[in-house]
Every structure is written in C-alpha cells, then in structure tokens.
C-alpha positions in Angstrom: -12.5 -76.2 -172.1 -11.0 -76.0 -175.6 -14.2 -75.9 -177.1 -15.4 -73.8 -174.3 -12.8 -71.2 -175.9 -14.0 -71.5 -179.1 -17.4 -70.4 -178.6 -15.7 -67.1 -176.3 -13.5 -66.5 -179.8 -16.2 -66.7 -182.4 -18.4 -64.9 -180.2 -15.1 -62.0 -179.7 -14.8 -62.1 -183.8 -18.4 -62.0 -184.6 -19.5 -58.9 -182.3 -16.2 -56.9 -182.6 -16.5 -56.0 -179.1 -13.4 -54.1 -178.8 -11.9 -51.4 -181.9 -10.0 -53.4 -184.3 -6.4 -53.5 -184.6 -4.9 -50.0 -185.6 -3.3 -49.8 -189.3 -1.2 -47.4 -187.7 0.8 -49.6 -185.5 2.3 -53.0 -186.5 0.1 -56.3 -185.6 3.1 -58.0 -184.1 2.5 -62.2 -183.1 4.6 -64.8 -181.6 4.1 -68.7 -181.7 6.3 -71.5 -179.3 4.9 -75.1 -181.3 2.0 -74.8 -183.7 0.7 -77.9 -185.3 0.8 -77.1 -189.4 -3.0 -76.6 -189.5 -2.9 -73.8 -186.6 0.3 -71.8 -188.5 -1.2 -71.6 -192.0 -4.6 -71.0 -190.4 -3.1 -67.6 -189.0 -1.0 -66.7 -191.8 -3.8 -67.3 -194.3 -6.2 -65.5 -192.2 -3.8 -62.2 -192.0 -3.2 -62.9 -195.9 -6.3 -62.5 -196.3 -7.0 -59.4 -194.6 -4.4 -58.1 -196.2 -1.6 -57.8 -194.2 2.0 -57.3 -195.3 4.4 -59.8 -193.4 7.8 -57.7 -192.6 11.6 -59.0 -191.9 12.8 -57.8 -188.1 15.1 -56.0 -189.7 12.4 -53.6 -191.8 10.7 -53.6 -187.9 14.2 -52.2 -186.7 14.3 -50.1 -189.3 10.3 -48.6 -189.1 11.3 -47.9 -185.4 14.2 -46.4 -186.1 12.4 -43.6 -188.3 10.0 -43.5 -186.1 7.5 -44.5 -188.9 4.0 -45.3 -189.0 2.8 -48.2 -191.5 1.4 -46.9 -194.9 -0.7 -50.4 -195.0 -1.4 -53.1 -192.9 1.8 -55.0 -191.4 2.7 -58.0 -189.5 5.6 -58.9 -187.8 5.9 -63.1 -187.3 8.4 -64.8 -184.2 8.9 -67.7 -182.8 10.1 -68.9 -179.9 12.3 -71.5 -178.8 13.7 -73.3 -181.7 11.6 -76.5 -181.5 12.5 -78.8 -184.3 9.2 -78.9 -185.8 9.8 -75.3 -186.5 10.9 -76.7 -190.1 7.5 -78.7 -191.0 6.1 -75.0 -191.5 8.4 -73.7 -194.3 5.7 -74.8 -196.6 3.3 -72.0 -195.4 6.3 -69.5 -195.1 7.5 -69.9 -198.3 4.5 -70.0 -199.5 2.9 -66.6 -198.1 6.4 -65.3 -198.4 6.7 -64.4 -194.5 9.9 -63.2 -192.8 10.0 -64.9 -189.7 12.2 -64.4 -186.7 13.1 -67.6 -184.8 14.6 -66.5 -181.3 16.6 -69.9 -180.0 18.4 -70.5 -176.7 21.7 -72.1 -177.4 21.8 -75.2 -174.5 18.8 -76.8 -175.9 20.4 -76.8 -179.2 23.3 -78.3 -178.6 21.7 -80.8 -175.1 18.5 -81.5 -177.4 16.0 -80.4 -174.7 14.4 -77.7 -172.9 14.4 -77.7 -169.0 10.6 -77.5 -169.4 10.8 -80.9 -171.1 12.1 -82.4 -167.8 10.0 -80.1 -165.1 6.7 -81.3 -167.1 7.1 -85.0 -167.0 4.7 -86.4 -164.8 7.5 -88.6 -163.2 10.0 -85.4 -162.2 8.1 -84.7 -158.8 9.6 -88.1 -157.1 13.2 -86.3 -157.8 12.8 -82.3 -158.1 10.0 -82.3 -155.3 7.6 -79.7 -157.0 4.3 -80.5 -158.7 4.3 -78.4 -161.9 6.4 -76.3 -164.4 5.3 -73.3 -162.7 6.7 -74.4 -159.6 10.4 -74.1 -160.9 9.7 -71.0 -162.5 9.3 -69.3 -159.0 12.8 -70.9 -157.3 15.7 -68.8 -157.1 18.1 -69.7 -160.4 20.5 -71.6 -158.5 18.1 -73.7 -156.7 16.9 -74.1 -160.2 19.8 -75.5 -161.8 20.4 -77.5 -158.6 16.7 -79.3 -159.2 17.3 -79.2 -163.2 20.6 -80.8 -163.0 19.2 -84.1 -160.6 16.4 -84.5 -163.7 19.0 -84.6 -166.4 20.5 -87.3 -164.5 17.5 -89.2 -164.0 15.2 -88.9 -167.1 16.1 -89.6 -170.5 13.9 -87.6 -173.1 13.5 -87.8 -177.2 15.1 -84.3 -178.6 12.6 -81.8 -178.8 14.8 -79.0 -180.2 16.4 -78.4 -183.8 20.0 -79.6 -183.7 23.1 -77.2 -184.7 23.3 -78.3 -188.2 19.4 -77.8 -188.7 19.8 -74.2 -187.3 22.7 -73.6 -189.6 20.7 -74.5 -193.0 17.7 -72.8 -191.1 19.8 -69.4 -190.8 20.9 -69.7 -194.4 17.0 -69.5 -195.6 16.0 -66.0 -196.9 12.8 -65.5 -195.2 14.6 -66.6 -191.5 16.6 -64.8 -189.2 17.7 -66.0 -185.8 17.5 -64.2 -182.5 18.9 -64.9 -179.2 16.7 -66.2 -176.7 20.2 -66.7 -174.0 21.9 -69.6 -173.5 19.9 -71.7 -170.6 16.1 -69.6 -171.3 16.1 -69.3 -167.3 13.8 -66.8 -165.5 15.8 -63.7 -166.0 13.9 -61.6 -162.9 15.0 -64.4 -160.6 18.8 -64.0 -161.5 21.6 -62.0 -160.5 23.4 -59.6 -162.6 26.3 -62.2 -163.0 23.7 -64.1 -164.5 21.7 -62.6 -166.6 25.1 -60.8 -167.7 26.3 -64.4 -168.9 23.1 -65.3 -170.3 22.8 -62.6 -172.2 26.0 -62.3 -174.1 27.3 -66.1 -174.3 24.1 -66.9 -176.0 24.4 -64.0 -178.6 28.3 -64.9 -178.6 27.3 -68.6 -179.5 24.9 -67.9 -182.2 27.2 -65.4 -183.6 30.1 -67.9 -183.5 27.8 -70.9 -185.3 25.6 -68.5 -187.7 28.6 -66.4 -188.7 26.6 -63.5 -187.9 26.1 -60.7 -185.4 23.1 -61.3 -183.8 21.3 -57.8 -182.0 17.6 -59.2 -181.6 16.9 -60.8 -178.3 13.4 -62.1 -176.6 13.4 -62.9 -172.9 12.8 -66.0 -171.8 8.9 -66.4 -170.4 8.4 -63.0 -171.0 10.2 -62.4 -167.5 12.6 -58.9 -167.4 13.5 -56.0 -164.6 15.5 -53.1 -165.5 18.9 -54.8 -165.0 17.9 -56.6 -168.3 17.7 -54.0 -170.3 20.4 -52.2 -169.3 22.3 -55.1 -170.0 20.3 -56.0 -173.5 21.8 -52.1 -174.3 25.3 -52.8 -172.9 25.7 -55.9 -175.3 24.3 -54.6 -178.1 20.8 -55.8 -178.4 18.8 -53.5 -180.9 15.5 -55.0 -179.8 14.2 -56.9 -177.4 10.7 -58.7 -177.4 8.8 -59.0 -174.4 5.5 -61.0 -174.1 3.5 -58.4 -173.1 -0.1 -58.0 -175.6 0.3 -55.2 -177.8 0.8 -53.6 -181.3 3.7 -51.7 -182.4 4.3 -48.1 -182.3 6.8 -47.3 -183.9 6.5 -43.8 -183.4 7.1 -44.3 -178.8 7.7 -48.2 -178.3 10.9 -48.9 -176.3 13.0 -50.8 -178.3 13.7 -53.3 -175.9 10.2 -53.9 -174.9 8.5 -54.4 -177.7 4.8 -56.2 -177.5 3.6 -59.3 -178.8 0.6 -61.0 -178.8 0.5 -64.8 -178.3 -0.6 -67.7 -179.9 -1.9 -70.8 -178.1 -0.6 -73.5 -179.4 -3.0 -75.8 -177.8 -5.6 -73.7 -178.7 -8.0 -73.7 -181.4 -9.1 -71.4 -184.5 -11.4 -68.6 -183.2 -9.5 -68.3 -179.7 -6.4 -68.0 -181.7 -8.1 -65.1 -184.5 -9.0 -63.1 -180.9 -6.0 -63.0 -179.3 -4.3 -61.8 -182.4 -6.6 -59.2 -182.8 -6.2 -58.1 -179.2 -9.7 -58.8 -178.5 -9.4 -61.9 -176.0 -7.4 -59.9 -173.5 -9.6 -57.0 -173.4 -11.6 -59.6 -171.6 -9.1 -62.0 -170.3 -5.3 -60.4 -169.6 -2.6 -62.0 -170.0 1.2 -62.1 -169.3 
C-alpha cells in the first residue's frame, strides 16, 4: 500500500493536476510523529521552494491585519508532544523554523496517550472494542470508564515528553507551546461541563508550568461543534487549529478554525509533497 501511495504522489507532483498552492494565502502543515528523515525531507523541500517559515505569533498577527503574504510562507505545528519531538531540533535549528508544539497536559505528566492503550493489540480482552476508532465514537464517560480499566491492566514505555523536557522545550527560541486540553478527548462527544474543563485546565496548566499565557489551542482529532468555539473565545483562545485541508487566508479565515494540512507519518516522500501541496485531497478528502 505504502508504495502504492508513492506512485499516486509522484504521479500528483509530476502532472500538477490541481493549481498550485496560492502565494497569497499561507501553506499551513501539521505533523503528530515523523521519523528525522520524513521532517527534514519536508522542511528541505519547502526551503527549497522558497518558503519563509513564520512564528504563530506573526500568523496571529498577519490575521489580525487581515494581511496577505508578500512571499511565500509556512506555518509548521505539531501535535501531541511526543518525546521524539526533540530528535528534530537539528532540522529546526537548522532551517531556522518557528514551530508550534500543541501538547495535552495528562500525557505529560501520566507519560502516555489513551491511544497508546486503545491500540495495543491486547486491550480488546478488557475494553471490548477492536480498534482506536472504536473509542473515538463512545460517549466521553463511557470512554474514560473503558480508558481507566486499561491503565489498570497494561503497563506501557512513556511515549510523551516529560514536564521538565517541555519546560527546556518552551525556553527554545524557535518553539512555542499550545494547548491541545488536558485529556485530548473527542470534544464533539462531550458536554459543555466538559469541554469547558478541558479547555481551560489545560491552558491553566501549561500556563502555570511554562510561566506563560497560553491563547493558541488545536482540537483534539480535529473533532469541534460550535460549543467549542464559543468556549475557545470565552477563555481566551486567539486561535484555534482545526484539521481541516487548507491554506490560510488571512484576509476571511475564522480564527478559531484555521486549516491545516496533514502529514502522514507513516507515509512516504511523494504522498507526503502531495498532501502539502493540497493536491492528494483534490482526489482523496480527508478529515
């Protein structure tokens, strides 16, 4: 399948069957867990091209103006906070990109993700579902009922940076972190006590360790409704990133929907050059 992809993204870069990205609108592209080789792949590739990587904070700014690029720009986030995050300074520091790591607070101080227990092959005996797509459709509660029995029964390696990584992280000039809520639940399947508590305990807890005020926010899975946002606004939230395919226009995005396009981390060179280009999911959508 992988190389199956391959052939599908060469083809999509060689023929140029959709318009190229717009130089009026910001190239904007996310990444969860690249190996090394995939990250400085892309951020060679757009260095190349000559694209001008930007802080969130000249993104905020741009938007705010309501200001179209004068050259080719790229905004770079991550999400999650995994804590091989930090083998890619290298290429960061090296390309000099601002990058904006959006981090939900359990994992970094429990060591894991609750996708780390649903995708054991081993979790089905206690939780009763098959895949990590089958928790992501259970009602929250039901979710941290079925969550809670797997912390009891598996024991897993950390997978997420620690709080003293995170601190050092946040102190590094071309980093900012963003909140990405405390549990990273499916916010459309909670209440507004919820997503309420979500929301502001995870910016209250990145605030209280980063010694910062944190206002940028991605949702969890890409997954929103409009009690979200009216809650992102309530608490603050200058932007919020979504995970819906798209450049930035800065002159009528909604700032608390802004697009991104994703990377796959499992997935190879070309696939990866279409889908940051936007020409994959003229032909394949995605979330």
């Amino acid at each position: 399948m992988s190389l199956i992809k391959e052939i599908i993204g060469a083809t999509l870069m060689g023929l140029r069957l959709t318009s190229r990205p717009d130089d009026a609108k910001i190239l904007s592209v996310y990444f969860h867990n690249p190996s090394v080789k995939l990250f400085h792949q892309m951020i060679s590739w757009l260095h190349k091209k000559g694209y001008q990587f930007i802080s969130i904070r000249d993104l905020d700014e741009l938007i705010s103006q309501q200001q179209a690029p004068a050259k080719r720009l790229a905004f770079i986030s991550f999400d999650d906070g995994n804590k091989e995050f930090l083998d890619l300074l290298p290429t960061i520091e090296k390309y000099k990109v601002p990058v904006t790591v959006f981090v939900p607070t359990n994992p970094v101080k429990e060591g894991n993700y609750w996708w780390d227990y649903a995708g054991k092959h081993e979790q089905s005996k206690y939780s009763g579902l098959p895949t990590i797509e089958s928790f992501k459709l259970l009602p929250v509660q039901e979710f941290d009922l079925k969550l809670d029995v797997l912390r009891e029964h598996l024991k897993l390696e950390r997978s997420c940076m620690t709080v003293s990584q995170l601190k050092e992280l946040a102190k590094h000039p071309y980093i900012t972190i963003g909140a990405h809520t405390v549990s990273h639940p499916i916010l459309k399947n909670c209440d507004a006590v919820r997503q309420a508590k979500e929301l502001a305990e995870g910016q209250m807890q990145l605030n209280e360790w980063l010694q910062q005020y944190t206002v940028y926010l991605a949702y969890p899975n890409g997954d929103y409704n409009e009690q979200t946002l009216e809650l992102a606004d309530k608490y603050g939230y200058r932007l919020g990133f979504t995970t819906k395919p798209g450049q930035i226009n800065t002159a009528t995005v909604s700032r608390l929907e802004i697009p991104r396009y994703s990377v796959n981390d499992e997935g190879g060179y070309f696939e990866n050059l279409a889908k940051i280009n936007g020409y994959w999911q003229r032909f394949f959508p995605t979330h």
